[in-house]
C-alpha positions, -999 to +999 in steps of 0.1 A: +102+105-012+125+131-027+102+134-059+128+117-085+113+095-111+129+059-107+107+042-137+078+050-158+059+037-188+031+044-208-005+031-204-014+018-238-057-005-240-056+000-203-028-018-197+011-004-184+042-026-182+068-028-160+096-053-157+128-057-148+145-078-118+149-069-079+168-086-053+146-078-026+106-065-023+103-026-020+074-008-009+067+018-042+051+044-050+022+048-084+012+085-095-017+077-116-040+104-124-023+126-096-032+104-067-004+082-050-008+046-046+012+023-026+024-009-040+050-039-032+073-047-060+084-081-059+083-111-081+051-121-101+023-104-119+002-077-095-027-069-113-041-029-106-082-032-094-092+009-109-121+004-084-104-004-054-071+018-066-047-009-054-028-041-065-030-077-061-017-110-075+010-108-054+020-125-021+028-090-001+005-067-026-021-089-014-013-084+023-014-050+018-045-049+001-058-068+030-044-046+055-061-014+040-092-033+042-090-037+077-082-004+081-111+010+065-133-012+090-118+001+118-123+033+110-161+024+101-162+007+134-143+037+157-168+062+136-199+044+143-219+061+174-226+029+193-192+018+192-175+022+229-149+043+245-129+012+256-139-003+218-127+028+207-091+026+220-084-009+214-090+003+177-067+034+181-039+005+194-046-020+166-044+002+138-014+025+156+008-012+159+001-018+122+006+013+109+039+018+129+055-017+113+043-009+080+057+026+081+091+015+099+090-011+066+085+012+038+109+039+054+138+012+060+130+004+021+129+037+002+159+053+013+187+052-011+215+029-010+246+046+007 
């Protein structure tokens, strides 16, 4: 993330645009209202749920969608008092593998071509 502004449209009945052709899916990033959201650009139509601030419609923006899910349940689950010590670190390892991969991924994919 070195701040430069790759693409951006205008939101016009609640509803922004973006198109164009890629080779390859890239993890992305959205500024909307100040907050950034991650997304997967890739072929098809991903559809932006306000509620849950994320993106589906998409094979991978699905995935990811999912993924946050289960991230949030961990953490409900590791927060929760009658959850385990031994519990407690097979969550830390679950979420630590996933979050690794999926960082390794979106680093290997947003740095600039050479």
């Amino acid at each position: 993330d070195n701040g430069t502004k790759i693409y951006s449209t205008v939101v016009e009945n609640g509803k922004a645009v973006f198109s164009g052709s890629i080779e390859t899916p890239v993890f992305a990033e959205l500024i909307l209202e100040g907050r950034k959201m991650i997304l997967v650009l890739e072929p098809g139509n991903a559809t932006f749920d306000a509620e849950m601030r994320s993106f589906t419609g998409t094979p991978l923006n699905d995935k990811l969608v999912a993924y946050f899910k289960k991230q949030q349940k961990l953490a409900s689950e590791y927060r929760n008092k009658t959850t385990t010590p031994e519990r407690q670190e097979e969550i830390i390892s679950e979420y630590l593998n996933v979050f690794i991969l999926i960082t390794f991924i979106r680093g290997a994919n947003m740095r600039p071509e050479p």
